[in-house]
Structures are given as C-alpha cells and as structure tokens.
N, CA, C and O of each residue as an XYZ file, in Angstrom:
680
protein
N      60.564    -23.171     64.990
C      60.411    -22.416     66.211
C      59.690    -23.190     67.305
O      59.222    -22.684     68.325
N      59.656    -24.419     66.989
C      58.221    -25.122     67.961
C      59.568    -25.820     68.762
O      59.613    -25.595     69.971
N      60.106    -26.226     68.475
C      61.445    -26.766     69.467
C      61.270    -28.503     69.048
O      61.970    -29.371     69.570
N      60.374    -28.739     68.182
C      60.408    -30.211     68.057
C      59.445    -30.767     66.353
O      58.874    -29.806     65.837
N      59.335    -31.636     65.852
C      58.697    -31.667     64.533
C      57.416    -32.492     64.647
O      57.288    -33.666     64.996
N      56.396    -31.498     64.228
C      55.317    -32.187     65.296
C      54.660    -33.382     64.171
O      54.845    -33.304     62.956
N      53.943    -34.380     64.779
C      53.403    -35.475     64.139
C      52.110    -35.315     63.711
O      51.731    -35.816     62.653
N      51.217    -34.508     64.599
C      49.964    -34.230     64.290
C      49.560    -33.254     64.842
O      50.311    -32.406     65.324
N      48.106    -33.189     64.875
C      47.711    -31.418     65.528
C      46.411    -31.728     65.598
O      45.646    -32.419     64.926
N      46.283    -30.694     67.104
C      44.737    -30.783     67.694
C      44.203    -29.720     67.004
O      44.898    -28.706     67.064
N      42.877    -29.604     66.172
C      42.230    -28.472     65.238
C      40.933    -28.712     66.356
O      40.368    -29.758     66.677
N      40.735    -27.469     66.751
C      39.711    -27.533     67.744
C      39.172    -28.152     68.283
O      37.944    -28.225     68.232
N      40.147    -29.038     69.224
C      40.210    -30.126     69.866
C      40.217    -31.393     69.640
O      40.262    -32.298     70.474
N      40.156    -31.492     68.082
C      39.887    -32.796     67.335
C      41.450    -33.473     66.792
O      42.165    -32.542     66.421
N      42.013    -34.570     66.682
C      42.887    -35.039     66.495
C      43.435    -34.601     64.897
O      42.505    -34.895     64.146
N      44.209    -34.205     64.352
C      44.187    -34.174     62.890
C      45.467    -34.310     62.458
O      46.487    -34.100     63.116
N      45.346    -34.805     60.904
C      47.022    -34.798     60.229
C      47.475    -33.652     60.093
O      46.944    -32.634     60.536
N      48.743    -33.726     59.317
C      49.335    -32.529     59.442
C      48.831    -31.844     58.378
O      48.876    -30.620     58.259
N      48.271    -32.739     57.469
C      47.281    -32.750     55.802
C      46.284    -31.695     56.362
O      45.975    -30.864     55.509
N      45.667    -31.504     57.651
C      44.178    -31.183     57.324
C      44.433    -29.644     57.048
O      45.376    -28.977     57.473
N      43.464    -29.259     56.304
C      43.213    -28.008     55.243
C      42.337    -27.479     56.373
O      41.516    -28.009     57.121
N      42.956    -25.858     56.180
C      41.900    -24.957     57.057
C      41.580    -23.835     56.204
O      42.385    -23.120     55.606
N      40.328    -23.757     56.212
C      39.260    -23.092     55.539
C      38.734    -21.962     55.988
O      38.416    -20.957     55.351
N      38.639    -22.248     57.433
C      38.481    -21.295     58.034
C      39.008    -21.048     59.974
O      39.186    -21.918     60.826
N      39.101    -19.826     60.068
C      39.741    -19.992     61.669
C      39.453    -20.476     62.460
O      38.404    -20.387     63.099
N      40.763    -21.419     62.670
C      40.599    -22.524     63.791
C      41.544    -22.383     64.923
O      42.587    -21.826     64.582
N      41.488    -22.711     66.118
C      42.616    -22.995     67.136
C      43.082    -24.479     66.887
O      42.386    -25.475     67.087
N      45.029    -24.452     66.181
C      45.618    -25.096     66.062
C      46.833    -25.090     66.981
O      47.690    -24.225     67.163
N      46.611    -26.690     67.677
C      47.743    -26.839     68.429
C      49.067    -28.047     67.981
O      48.896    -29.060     68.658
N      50.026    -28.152     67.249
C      51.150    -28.717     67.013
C      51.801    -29.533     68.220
O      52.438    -29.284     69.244
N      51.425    -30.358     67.718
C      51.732    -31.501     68.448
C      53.042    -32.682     68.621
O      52.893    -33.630     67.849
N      54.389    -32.774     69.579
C      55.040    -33.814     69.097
C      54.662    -35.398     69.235
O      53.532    -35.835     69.453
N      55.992    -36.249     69.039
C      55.209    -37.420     69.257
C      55.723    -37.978     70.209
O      56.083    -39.153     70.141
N      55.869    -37.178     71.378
C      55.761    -38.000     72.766
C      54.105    -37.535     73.496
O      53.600    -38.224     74.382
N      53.522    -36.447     73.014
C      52.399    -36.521     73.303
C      51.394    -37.691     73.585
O      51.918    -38.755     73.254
N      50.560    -37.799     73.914
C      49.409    -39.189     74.203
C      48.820    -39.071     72.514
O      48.977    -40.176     71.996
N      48.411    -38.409     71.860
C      47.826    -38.351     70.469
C      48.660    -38.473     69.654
O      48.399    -38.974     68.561
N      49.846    -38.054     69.972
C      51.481    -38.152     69.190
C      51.864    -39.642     69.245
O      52.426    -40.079     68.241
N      51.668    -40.386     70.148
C      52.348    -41.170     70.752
C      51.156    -42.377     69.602
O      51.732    -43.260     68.967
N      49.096    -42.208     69.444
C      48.621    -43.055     68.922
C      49.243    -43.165     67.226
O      49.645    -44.216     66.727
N      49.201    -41.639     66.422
C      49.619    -41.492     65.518
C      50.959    -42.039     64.619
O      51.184    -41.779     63.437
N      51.682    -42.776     65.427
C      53.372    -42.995     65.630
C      52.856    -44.576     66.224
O      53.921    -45.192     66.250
N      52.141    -45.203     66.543
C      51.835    -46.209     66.224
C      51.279    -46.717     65.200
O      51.821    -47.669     64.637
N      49.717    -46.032     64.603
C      49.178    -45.973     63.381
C      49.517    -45.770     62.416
O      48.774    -46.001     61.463
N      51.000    -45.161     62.202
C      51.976    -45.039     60.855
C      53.278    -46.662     60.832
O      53.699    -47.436     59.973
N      53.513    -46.403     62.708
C      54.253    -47.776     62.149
C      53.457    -49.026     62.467
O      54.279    -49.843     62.882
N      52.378    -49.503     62.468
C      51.815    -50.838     61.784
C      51.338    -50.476     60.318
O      51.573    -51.455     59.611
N      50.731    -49.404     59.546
C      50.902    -49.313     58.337
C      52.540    -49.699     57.452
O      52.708    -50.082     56.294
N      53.412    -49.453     58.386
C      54.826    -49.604     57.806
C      55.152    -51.421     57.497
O      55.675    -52.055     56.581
N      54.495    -51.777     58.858
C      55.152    -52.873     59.148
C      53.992    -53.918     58.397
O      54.188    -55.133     58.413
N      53.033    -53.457     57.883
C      52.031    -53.856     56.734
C      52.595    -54.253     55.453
O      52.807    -55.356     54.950
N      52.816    -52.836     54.986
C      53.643    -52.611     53.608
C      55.061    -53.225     54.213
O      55.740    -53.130     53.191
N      55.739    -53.656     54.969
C      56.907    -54.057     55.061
C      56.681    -56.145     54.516
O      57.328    -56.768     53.675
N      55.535    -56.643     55.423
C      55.362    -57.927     55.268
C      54.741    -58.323     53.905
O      54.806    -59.506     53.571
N      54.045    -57.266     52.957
C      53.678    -57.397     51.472
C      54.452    -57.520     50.795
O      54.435    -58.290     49.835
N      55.731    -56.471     51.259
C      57.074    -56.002     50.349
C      57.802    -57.743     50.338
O      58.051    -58.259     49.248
N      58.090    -58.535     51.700
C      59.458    -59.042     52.199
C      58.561    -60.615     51.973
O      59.339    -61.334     51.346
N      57.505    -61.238     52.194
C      56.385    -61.962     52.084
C      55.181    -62.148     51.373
O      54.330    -62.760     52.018
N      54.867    -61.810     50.264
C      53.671    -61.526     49.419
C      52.405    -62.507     49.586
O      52.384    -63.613     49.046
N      51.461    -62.065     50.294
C      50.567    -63.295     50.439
C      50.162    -63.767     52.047
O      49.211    -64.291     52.626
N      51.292    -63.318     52.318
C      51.143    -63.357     54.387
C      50.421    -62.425     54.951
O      50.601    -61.208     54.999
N      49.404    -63.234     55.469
C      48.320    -62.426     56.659
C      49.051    -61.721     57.653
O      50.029    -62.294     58.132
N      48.750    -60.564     58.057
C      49.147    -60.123     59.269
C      47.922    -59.722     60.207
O      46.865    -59.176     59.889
N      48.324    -60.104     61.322
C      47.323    -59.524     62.584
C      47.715    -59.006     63.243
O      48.456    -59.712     63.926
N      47.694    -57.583     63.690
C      48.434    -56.720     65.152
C      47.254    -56.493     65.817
O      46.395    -55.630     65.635
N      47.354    -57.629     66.828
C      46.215    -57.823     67.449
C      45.923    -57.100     69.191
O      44.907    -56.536     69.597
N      47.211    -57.381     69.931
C      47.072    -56.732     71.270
C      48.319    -55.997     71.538
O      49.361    -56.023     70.882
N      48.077    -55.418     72.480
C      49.588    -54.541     73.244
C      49.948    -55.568     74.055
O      49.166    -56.337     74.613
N      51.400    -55.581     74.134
C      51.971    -56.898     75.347
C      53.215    -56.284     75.915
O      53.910    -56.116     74.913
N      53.767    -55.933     76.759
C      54.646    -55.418     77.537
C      54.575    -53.610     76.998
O      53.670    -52.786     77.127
N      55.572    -53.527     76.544
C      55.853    -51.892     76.067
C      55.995    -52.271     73.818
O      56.758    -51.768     72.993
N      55.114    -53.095     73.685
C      54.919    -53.209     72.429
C      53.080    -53.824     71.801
O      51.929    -53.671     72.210
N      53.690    -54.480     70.727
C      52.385    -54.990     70.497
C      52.502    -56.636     69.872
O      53.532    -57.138     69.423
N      51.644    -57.061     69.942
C      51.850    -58.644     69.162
C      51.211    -58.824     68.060
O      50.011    -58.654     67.847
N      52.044    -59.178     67.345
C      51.129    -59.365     65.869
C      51.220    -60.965     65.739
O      51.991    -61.646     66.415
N      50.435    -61.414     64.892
C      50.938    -62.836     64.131
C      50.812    -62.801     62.873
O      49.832    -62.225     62.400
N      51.914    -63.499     61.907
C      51.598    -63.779     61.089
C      51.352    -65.095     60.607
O      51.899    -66.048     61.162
N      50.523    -65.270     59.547
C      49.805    -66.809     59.212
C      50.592    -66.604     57.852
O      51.130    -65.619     57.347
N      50.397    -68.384     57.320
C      51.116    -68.442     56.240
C      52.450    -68.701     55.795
O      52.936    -68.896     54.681
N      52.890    -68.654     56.894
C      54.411    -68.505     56.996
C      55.244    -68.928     58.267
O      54.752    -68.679     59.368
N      56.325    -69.476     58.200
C      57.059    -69.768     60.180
C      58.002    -68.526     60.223
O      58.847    -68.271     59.365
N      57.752    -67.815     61.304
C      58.780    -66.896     61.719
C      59.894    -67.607     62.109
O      60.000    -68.645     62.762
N      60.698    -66.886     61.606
C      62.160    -67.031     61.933
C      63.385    -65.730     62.319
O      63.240    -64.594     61.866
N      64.436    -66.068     63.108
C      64.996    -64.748     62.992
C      65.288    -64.143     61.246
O      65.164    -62.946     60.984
N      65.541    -64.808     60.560
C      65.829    -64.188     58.732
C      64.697    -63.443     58.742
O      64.744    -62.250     58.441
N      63.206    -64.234     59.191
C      62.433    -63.491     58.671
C      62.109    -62.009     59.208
O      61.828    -60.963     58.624
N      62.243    -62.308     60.380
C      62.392    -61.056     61.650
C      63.300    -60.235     60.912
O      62.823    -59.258     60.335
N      64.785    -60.511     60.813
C      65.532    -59.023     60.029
C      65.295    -58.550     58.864
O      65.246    -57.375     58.498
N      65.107    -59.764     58.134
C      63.916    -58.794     56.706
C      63.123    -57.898     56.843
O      63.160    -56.787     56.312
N      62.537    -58.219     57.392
C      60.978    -57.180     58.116
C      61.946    -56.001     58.549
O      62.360    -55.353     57.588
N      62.327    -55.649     59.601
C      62.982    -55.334     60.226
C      64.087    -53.763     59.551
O      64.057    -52.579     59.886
N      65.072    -54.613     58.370
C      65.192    -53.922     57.278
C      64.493    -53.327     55.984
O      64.879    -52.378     55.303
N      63.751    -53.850     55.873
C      62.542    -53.507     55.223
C      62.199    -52.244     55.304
O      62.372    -51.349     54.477
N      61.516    -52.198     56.734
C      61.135    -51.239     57.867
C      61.912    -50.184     57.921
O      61.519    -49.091     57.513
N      63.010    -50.356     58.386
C      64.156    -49.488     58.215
C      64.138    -48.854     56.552
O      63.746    -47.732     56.230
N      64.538    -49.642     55.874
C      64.422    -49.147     54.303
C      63.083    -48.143     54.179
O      63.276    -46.959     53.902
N      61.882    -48.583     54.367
C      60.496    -47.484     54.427
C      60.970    -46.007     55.599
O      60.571    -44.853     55.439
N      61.812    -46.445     56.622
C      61.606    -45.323     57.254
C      62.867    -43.673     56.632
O      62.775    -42.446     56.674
N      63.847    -44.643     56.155
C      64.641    -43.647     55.644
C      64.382    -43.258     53.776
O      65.094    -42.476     53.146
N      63.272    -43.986     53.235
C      63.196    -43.271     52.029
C      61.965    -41.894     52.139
O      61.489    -41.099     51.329
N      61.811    -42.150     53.549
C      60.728    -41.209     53.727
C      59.357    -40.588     52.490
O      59.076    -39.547     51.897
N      58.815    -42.029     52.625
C      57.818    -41.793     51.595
C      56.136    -41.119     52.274
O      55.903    -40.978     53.474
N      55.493    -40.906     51.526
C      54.244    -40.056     52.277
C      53.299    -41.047     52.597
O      53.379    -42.192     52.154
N      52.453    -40.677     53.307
C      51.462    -41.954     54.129
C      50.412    -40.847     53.457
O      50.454    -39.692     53.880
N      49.319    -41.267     52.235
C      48.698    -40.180     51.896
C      47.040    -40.459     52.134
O      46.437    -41.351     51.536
N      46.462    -39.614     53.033
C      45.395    -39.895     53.167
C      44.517    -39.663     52.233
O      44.758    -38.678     51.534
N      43.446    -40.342     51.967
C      42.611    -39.851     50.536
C      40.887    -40.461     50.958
O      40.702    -41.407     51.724
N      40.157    -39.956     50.512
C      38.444    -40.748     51.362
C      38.023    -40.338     49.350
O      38.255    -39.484     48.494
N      37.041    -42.096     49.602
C      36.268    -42.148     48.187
C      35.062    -42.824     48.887
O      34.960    -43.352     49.994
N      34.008    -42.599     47.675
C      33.205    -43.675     48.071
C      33.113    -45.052     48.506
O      33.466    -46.034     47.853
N      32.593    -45.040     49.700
C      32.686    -46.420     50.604
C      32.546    -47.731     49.555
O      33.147    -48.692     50.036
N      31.995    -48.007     48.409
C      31.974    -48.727     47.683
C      33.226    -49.038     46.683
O      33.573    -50.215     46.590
N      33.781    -48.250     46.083
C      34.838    -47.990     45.557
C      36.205    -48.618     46.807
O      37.099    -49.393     46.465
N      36.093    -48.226     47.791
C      37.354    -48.698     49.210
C      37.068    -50.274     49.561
O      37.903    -51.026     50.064
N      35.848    -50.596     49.231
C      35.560    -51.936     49.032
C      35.758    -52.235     48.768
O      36.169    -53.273     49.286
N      35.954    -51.971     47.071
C      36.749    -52.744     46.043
C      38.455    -53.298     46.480
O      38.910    -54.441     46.519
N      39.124    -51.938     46.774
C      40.625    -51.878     46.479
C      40.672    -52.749     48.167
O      41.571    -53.581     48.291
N      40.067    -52.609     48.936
C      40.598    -53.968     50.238
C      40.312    -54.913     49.518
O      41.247    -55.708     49.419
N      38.829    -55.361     48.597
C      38.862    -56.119     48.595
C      39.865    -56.943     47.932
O      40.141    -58.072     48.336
N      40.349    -56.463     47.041
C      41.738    -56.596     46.109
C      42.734    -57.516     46.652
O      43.254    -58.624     46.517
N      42.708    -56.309     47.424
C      44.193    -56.450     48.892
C      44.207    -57.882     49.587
O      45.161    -58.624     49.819
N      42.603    -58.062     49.893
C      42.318    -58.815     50.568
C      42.055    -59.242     51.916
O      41.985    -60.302     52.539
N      41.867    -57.279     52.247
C      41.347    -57.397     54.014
C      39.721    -57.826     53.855
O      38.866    -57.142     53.292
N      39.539    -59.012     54.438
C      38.347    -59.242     54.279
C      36.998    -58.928     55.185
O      35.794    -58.754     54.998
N      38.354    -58.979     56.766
C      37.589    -58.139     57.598
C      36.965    -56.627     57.479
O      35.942    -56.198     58.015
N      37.785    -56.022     56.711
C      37.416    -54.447     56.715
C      36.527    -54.667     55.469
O      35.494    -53.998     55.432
N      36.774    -55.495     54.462
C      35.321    -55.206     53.296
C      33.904    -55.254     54.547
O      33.184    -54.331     54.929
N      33.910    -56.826     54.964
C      32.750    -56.805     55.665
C      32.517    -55.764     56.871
O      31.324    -55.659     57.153
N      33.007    -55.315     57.310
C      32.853    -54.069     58.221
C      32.591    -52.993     57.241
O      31.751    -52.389     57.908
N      32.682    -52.374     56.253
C      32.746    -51.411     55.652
C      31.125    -51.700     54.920
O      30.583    -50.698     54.455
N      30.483    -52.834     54.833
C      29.671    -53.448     54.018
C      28.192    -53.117     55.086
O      26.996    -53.004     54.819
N      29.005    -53.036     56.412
C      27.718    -53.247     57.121
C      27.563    -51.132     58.015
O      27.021    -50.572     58.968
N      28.284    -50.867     57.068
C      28.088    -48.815     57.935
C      27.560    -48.859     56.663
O      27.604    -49.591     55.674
N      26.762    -47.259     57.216
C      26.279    -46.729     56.077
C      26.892    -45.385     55.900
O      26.184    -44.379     55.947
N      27.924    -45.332     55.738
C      28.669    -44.172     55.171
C      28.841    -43.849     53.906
O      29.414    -44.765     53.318
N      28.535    -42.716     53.048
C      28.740    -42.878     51.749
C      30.389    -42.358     51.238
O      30.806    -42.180     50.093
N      31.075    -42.210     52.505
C      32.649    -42.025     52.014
C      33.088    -42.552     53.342
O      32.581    -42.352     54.446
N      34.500    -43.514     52.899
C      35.517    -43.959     53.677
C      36.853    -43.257     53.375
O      37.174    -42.860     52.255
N      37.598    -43.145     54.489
C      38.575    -42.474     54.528
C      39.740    -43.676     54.975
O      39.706    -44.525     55.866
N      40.750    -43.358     53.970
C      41.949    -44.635     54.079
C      43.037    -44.026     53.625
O      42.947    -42.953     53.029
N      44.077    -44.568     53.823
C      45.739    -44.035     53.952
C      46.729    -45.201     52.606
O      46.799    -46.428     52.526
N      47.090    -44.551     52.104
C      48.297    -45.267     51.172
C      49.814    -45.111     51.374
O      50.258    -43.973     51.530
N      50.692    -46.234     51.383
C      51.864    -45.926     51.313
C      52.311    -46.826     50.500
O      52.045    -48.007     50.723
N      53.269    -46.362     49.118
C      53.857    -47.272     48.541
C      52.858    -47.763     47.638
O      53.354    -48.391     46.702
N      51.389    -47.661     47.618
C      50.592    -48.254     46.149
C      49.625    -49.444     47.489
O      48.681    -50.194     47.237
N      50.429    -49.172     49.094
C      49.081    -50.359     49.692
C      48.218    -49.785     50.396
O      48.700    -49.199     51.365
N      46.783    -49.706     50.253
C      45.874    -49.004     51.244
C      45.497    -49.694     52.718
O      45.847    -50.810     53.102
N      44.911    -48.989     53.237
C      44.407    -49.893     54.537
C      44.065    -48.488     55.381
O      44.735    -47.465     55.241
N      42.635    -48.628     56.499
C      42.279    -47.899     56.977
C      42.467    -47.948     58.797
O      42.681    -49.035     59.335
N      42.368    -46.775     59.556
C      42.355    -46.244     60.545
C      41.845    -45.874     61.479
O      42.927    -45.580     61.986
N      40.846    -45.475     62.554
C      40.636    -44.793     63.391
C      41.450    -43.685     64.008
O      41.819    -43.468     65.163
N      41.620    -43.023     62.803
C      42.498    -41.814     62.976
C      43.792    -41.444     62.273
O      44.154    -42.164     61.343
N      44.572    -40.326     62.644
C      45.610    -40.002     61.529
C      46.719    -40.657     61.824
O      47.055    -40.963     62.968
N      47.536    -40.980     60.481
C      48.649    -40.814     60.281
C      50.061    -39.940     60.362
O      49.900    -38.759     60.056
N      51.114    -40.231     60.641
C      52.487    -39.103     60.319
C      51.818    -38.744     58.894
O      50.783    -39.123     58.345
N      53.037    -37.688     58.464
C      52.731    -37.229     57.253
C      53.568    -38.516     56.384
O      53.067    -39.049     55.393
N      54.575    -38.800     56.802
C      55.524    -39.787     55.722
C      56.235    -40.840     57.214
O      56.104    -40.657     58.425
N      57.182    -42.223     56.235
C      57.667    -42.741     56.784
C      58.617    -42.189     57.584
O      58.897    -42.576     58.719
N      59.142    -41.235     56.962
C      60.704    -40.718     58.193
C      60.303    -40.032     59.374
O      61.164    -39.312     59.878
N      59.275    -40.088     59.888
C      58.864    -39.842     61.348
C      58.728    -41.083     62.068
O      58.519    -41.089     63.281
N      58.839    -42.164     61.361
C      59.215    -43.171     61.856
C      59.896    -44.350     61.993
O      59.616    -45.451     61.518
N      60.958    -43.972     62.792
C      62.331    -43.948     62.964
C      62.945    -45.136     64.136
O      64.018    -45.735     64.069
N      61.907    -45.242     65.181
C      62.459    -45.897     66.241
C      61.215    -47.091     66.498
O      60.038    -46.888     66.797
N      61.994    -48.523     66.247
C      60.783    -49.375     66.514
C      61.629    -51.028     66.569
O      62.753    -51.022     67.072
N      61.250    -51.943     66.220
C      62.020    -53.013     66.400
C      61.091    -54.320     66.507
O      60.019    -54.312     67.112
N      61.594    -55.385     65.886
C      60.758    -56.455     65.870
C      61.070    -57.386     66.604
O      61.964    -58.048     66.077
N      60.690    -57.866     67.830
C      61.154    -59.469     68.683
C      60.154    -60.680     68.178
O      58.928    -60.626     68.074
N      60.835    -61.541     67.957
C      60.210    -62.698     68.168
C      59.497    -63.200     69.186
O      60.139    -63.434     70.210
N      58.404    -63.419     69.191
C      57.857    -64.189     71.065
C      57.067    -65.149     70.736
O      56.038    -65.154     70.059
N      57.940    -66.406     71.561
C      57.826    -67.942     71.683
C      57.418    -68.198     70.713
O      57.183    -69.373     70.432
C-alpha cells in the first residue's frame, strides 16, 4: 500500500533497518530509496556487496572505497592490476549477489569478540579503531559468512540492490 518497497525507516527520527524491533510505540516512517537516508543505505549495502564480491572473485585483495568522484565513488584495489576481465567479474559477481537476494544480517557482540572476526578478515584499520572506543558492544553486518561494519543501516538483503556498475578510471 506504500506505492514503493521501502529500504529503511525513520523510528523517531532516527535512521533504522527494516530489522529494528519495536517494543514499544513509536512514530514509524517507511522510507524508499530515492530518499536522502534511502539513497545512504543503498550505498552502504552496495559497497558491502562489492566487498563480498572482490573476496568472492579475488581472495586476498585489499579494497579501499575511499571518495565520491562524479555521480559514483572510487575505490582502489591493491594486490592486484585491474583490468576490464577483472572489472566484469566483479561486476557479475555483483550481479550474481544481487539476484540471489541474500540477507545483509545485522548482529552487535562484544567489541572484543568483533575484534577478533575483522581481525581474521583482516580489516586492520577497523581492529585498531575498534581497539581505541570504549564500547562494550559493536554492531556489524554479514553477508554471505563476510562481516564488516557501518555508520548506519543496511537494505534488508542483496535484491534491493539492483542498479550499480563498475568503470575503470585511468
């Protein structure tokens, strides 16, 4: 009845997944993803994609999505020479994550414990950032068995994200 399938939702004014549990009465507003909060969320699901896409297609390759540059963003990856093969791998990959529509599942443990499993992973930046808050729970997102954390929510699953594309630059 909402006329569109929303990505996330404002819970009393606060940004939230579609996950968050209400306990008690709240003003909930349903949100699509051309919204401005729609629009961060739908980025924050597809660089998680395109994460788990370069683990899946590359095992071992750093990724950095570091700035916005025209009407996208720039990442680099180390470890490896881009190429167009490598570009449509990714690419299909991507595609493959967005139509098996798997769940992006948010889950928070002790900040020590989330230490561990990056450290695993091998974000080394986020161990040491995580090393230096004093939070006794971190909150992080899985898709596919890979974690990695946020400043905020996720889609509920990959098949909300649908429209995206990889260029090569210089």
């Amino acid at each position: 009845e909402l006329g569109f399938e929303p990505i996330c939702a404002h819970v009393n004014n606060r940004n939230q997944a579609m996950s968050f549990k209400l306990y008690n009465p709240k003003q909930v507003e349903f949100l699509p993803k051309t919204s401005p909060s729609g629009k961060r969320v739908y980025l924050r699901s597809l660089c998680m994609m395109l994460y788990r896409a370069v683990e899946t297609v590359c095992p071992g390759v750093t990724i950095r999505i570091e700035h916005s540059i025209s009407n996208g963003h720039y990442c680099r990856l180390t470890g490896i020479e881009v190429t167009d093969t490598l570009i449509d791998s990714l690419r299909a990959e991507m595609r493959r994550l967005a139509e098996a529509d798997l769940p992006l599942v948010r889950d928070e443990r002790l900040t020590k414990d989330v230490i561990e499993i990056f450290r695993r992973q091998g974000l080394h930046d986020k161990v040491a950032l995580l090393e230096t808050t004093h939070e006794l729970y971190t909150t992080f997102y899985t898709l596919d068995g890979l974690c990695d954390s946020y400043y905020g929510p996720l889609a509920p699953s990959t098949g909300h994200i649908r429209v995206f594309d990889l260029l090569p630059y210089k």
